[in-house]
N, C-alpha and C positions, 0 to 999 in steps of 0.2 A: 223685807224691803223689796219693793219692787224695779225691776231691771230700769223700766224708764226713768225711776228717778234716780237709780243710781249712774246711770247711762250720762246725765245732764250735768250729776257733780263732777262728774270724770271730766266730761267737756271743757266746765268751766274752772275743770282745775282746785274741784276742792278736794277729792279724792284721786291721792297717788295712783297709778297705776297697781303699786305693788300692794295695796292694801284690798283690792278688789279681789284677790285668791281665796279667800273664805267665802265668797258669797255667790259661789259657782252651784251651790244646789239651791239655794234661794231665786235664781234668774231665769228666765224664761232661754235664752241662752248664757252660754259663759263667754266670759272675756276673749277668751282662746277659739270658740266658735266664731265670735264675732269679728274678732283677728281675721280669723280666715275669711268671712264673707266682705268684709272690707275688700282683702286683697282681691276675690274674685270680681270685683268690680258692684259692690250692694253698700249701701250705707242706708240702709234700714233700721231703725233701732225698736223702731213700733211692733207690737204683736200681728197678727198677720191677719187681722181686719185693718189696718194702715199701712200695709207693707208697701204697696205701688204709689201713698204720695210722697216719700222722699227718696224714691228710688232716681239716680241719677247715674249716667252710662256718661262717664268724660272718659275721652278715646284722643290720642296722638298718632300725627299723620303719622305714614311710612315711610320708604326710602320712592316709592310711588308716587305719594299721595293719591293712594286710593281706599284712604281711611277717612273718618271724621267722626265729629261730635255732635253726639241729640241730648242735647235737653231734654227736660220734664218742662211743660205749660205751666204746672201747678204746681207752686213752691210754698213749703210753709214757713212763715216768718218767725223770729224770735222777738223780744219786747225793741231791741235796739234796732232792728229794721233787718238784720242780717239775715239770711236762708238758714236752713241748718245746715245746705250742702257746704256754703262757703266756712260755717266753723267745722267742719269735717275736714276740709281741707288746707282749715291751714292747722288744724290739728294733727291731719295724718300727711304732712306734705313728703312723705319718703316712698307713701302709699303708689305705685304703679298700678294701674288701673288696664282691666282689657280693653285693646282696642278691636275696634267690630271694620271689617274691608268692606266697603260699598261693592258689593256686587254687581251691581249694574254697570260700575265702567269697564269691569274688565268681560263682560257679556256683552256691552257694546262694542269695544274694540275686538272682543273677536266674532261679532257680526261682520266689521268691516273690515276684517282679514281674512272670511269665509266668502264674500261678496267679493272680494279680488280677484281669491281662485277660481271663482264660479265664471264669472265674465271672462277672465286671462284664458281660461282653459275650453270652456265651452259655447266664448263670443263668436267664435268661426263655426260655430254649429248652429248656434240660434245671433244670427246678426242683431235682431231685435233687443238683446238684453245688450248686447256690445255698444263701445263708444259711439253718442250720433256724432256721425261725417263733418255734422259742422252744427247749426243752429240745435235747439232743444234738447232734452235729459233725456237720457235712459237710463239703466240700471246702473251699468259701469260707471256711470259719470256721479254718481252719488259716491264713491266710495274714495275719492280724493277731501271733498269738503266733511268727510265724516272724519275721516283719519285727523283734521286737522283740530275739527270741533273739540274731540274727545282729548286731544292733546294740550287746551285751553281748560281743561275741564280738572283737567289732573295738575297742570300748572297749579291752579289758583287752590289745590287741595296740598299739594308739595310745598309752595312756599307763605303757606300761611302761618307760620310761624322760624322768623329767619335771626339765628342768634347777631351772626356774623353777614356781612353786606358781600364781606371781600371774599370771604370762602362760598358762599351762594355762588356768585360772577363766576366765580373760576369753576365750580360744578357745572357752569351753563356752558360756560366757552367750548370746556373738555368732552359736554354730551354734544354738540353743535359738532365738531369737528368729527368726531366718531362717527355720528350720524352723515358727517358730508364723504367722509374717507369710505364707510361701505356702500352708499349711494353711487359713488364712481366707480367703485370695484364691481358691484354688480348690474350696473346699468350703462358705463360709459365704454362699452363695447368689450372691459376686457373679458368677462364669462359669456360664453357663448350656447349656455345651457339653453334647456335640457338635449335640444337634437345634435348640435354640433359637437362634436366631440373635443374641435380644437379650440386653444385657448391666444390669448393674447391679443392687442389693439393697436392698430396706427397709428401714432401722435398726431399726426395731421387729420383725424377724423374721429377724436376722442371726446365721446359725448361727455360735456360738463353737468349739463341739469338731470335730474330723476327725483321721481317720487321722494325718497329718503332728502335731498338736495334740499327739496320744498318744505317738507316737513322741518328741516334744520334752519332754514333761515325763518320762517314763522316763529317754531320754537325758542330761538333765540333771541328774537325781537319784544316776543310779547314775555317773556320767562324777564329779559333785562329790563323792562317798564316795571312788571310786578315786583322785582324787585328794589329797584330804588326810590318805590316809591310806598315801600313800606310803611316808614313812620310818618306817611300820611294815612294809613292805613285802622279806618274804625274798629273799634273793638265793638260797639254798638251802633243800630244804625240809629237816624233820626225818625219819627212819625210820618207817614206820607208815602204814598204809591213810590216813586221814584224815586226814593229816598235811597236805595241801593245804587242806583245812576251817577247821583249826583258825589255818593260817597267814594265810589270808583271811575272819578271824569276823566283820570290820569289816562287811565288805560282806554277810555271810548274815545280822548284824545289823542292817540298814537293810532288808533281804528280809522279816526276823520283823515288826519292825515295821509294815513295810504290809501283812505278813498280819493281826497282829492288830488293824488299825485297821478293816480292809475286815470283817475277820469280824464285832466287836463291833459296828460299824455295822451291818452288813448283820441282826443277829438280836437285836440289842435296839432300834431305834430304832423309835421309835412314828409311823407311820404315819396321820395322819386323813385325813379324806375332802377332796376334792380336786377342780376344776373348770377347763373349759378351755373355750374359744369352738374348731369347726370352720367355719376359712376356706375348704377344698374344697368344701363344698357350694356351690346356686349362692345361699342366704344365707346369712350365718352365722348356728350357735344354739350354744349354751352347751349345755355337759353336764356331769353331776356323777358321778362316781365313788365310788359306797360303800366306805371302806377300814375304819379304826379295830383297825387289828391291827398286832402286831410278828412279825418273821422271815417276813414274807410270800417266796416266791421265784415268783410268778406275775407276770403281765405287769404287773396291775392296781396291786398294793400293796404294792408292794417297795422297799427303803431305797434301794435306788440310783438310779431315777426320782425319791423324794423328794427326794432331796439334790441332784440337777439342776433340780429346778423353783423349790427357795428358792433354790439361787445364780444359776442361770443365769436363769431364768425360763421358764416354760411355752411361750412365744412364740421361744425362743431354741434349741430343741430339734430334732431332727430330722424332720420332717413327715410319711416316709415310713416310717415302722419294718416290721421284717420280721416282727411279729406279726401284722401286715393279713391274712396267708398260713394263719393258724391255722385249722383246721377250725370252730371257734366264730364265724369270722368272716366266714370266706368260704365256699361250697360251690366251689368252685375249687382248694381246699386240695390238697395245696403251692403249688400255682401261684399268680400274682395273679389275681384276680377282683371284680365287684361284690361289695360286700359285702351279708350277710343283713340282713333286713329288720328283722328282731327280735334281731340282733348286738349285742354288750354296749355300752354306751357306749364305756368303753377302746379298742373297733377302730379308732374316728375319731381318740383319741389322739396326739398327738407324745410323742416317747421318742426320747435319746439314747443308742446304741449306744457310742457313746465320750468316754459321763459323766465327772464326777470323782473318783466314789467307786471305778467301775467300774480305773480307771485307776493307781488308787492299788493295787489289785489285780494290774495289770499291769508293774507295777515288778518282778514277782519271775520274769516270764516274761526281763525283762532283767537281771537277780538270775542266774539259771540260765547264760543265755549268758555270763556274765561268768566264770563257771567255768571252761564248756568253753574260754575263752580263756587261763585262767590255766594248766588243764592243758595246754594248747599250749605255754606258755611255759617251765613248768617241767618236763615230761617230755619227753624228746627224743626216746624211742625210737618206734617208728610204734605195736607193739603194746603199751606201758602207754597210750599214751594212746588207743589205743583200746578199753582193757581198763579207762580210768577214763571216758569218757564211753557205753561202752554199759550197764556197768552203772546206773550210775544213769539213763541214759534209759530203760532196763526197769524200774526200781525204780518212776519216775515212772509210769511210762504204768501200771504193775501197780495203782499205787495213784490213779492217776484214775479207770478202770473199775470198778476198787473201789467208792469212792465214791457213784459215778451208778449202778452199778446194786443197791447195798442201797438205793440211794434217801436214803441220809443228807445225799449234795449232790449235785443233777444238774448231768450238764457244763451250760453256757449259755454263750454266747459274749454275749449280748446284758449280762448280769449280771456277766459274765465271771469267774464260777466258782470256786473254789479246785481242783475235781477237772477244770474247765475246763483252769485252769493246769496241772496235773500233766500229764493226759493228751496236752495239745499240743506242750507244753514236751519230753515224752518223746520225743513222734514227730519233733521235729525235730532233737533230739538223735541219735535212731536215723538219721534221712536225712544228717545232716551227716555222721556216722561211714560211712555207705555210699559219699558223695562223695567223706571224703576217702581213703578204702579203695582207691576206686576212679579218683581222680583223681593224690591225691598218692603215692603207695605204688604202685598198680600202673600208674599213668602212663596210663591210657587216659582222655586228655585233649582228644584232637577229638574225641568223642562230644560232647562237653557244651561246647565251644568257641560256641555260638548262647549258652548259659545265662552261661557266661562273660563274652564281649561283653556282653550286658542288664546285670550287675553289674557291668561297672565305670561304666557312664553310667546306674544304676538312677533317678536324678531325674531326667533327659530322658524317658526310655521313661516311668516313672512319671506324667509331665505330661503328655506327648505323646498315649502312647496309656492310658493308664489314666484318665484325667482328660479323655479325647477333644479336647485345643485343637489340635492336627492335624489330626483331623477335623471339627471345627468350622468352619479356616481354610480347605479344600476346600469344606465346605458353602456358604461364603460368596461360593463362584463358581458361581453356575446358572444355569438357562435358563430363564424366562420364570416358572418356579414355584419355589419353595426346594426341594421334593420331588427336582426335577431335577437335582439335585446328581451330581460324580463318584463320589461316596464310594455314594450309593444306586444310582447305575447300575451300580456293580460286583457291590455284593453280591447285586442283583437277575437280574442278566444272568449276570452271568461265576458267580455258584456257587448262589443259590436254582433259579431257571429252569431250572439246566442237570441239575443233580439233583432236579429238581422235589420237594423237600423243604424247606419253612423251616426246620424244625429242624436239619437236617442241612447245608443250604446253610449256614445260620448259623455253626455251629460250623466250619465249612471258610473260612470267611470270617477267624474272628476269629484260625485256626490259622496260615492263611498272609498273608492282608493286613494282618494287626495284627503276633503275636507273630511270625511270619517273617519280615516285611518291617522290624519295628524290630529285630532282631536284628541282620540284614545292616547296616542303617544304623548301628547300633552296634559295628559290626565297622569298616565301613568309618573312624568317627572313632576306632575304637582304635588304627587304623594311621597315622591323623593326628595323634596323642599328642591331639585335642581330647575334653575332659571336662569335664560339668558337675557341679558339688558346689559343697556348702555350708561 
């Protein structure tokens, strides 16, 4: 008797399972074999000239979503129209199957928690790669609309399958607040890492916004659309280019809306004149700002500052903005420097880079990633989904450049832009599609195994070394002076000295004692199953 046909009465049930134990030398495998290759995730029953057309990989998200499911293209049918995998499956529904992790997001997000440290640590050596002062991208400025993309990306991979509405909500709420509770802790002045040794903040000058802040109110924005609006949510799409668009309007309609609020804010609000006390001097003096305009997009009188200084308040702002760097301010320009003598009052300024109005703009950078998650989810094949996320990453980027150079809207990351948006949102669409081209598909996967490790412990590395409390915690062992710390006899000895270059020592510092050495350590806890998340 051959296994196929016995493999089919089984199926359908004409032969008991128990009756098949004699007929284990007769098969090309036994029952017991094919048990176990079920479980490893194979439902092949064909001799192995037909092994790859029913082979099917059904995979369930994680606690991440940085899992999913590929299909097979090629399905074989039985007489009543069914697959064989769907009578497999509901034959074998107790069957756990392996799930495969997309590799590529967590190689993407730890590109853009390796691009942190690179700019944070080594933008005051090379200005070039640091925040621009005000109009046009540089490197650093890519690494906010990345962080957000990827987090739309892993959304739409997380909750695509939600048993419960009300316990999803309350997972969202509880990572939101987390995420806002260590954004303040480590950004709203109270760590004063890695150089100052002391700790603690003023209430009266306690910054509300950061990085983590932004990330949290996105997160929770577009995480609570995807969610309720599930059971609108295809399990198939329609025929048709846009057919993923218009199956997902939900979500590109909560995207329209914070464009149209950021836009109509940003060029109708009226703007008046406006004063602040400078604490950095060695007394403070008050300074007044001549505004009295609307659509302002300069440093000085722009809707997005306004709407951070009524809610937040002036005091509650950023101290240090990266307009200080502007040639009108400093003759140092790009670089930091003293400021000019007869410099505008605004130089002395606070300005929050990660406002609320600015922020509400930045929903649609996690708007976009939510996409490229959705086409993960619903296209199986390697090359549609890379044929739906590189067009529209060129479409974007086509039309951010656009934008900024008729001059109708300059990129700004500080204002953070609408052609800002486009143009970053593209390019990280364009690098995601490289990674996973080059990771998932053509599998050359230890090249990028360091970016890999950083992503999957991206909030350790993020705390550790991009927020410096690692080095802080070494600073706080020295020798007779704080200067004499291990962290600055390294960088001093072992790569400024040795290359008798700051700048260049610098950058060999941050490449191998930061982003190298938290790699390895992220390696090592990914062998340890330990991870830190929210």
């Amino acid at each position: 008797m051959s296994y196929t046909f016995v493999y089919w009465q089984q199926v359908y049930g004409l032969i008991p399972p128990k009756e098949l134990k004699g007929l284990d030398k007769n098969c090309e495998y036994s029952s017991m074999d094919e048990a176990k290759r079920m479980e490893e995730g194979f439902t092949t029953p064909y001799n192995d000239n037909r092994k790859g057309e029913l082979k099917q990989e059904i995979e369930k998200t994680n606690g991440d979503g940085d899992s999913i499911e590929h299909d097979r293209d090629t399905r074989s049918s039985t007489q009543e129209g069914e697959t064989v995998e769907q009578i497999v499956e509901q034959e074998q529904p107790s069957v756990k199957q392996k799930t495969k992790r997309v590799a590529t997001l967590d190689a993407f997000r730890g590109l853009t928690i390796v691009l942190m440290v690179l700019v944070d640590d080594a933008g005051g050596a090379y200005p070039r790669i640091d925040h621009s002062p005000w109009n046009g991208c540089t490197l650093a400025d890519f690494v906010m609309p990345f962080f957000l993309f990827i987090v739309g990306v892993a959304i739409a991979l997380a909750l695509k399958r939600i048993p419960k509405i009300k316990d999803a909500v309350k997972k969202i709420i509880l990572r939101t607040l987390k995420l806002l509770f260590w954004g303040i802790l480590l950004q709203g002045g109270y760590s004063h890492a890695p150089d100052d040794l002391s700790y603690g903040v003023d209430m009266r000058f306690i910054r509300w916004c950061g990085i983590l802040q932004r990330i949290a109110l996105v997160y929770c924005v577009v995480a609570l659309i995807e969610t309720y609006t599930t059971k609108l949510r295809p399990s198939t799409l329609k025929p048709g280019h846009i057919s993923i668009l218009s199956a997902y309007r939900w979500q590109w309609f909560g995207g329209f809306v914070a464009f149209v609020i950021y836009m109509a804010t940003t060029f109708s609000l009226y703007v008046p004149d406006w004063s602040f006390v400078d604490y950095n001097s060695h007394e403070p003096k008050r300074y007044t700002v001549q505004c009295g305009m609307r659509g302002h997009l300069g440093p000085a009188c722009n809707a997005v500052g306004y709407v951070d200084r009524q809610v937040w308040g002036v005091n509650h702002l950023y101290s240090q903005p990266v307009w200080t760097r502007l040639k009108a301010c400093t003759v140092s320009s790009p670089a930091e420097g003293p400021l000019r003598q007869n410099a505008p009052s605004w130089c002395r300024a606070p300005f929050e880079p990660e406002g609320l109005l600015s922020s509400i703009s930045a929903i649609l950078s996690g708007t976009i990633g939510i996409h490229y998650g959705h086409v993960l989810i619903h296209f199986k094949g390697h090359w549609e989904r890379l044929k739906q996320w590189l067009s529209l990453g060129f479409v974007l980027l086509t039309l951010g450049i656009t934008l900024h150079f008729t001059h109708a809207i300059p990129m700004n990351k500080q204002l953070y832009s609408f052609s800002y948006v486009c143009f970053t949102a593209g390019a990280a669409g364009i690098v995601f599609s490289a990674f996973y081209l080059l990771i998932d598909v053509w599998g050359f996967r230890t090249p990028f195994l360091l970016l890999e490790w950083i992503g999957m412990n991206a909030m350790l590395v993020f705390v550790m070394a991009a927020q410096g409390i690692f080095a802080a915690f070494v600073n706080g062992w020295y020798y007779k002076d704080p200067d004499n710390s291990l962290v600055n006899w390294i960088q001093n000895h072992v790569f400024i000295n040795v290359w008798h270059s700051e700048r260049l020592g610098t950058l060999l510092y941050v490449i191998f004692a930061e982003i190298t050495f938290w790699g390895v350590v992220a390696g090592i806890l990914h062998k340890l199953g330990i991870y830190w998340k929210l």
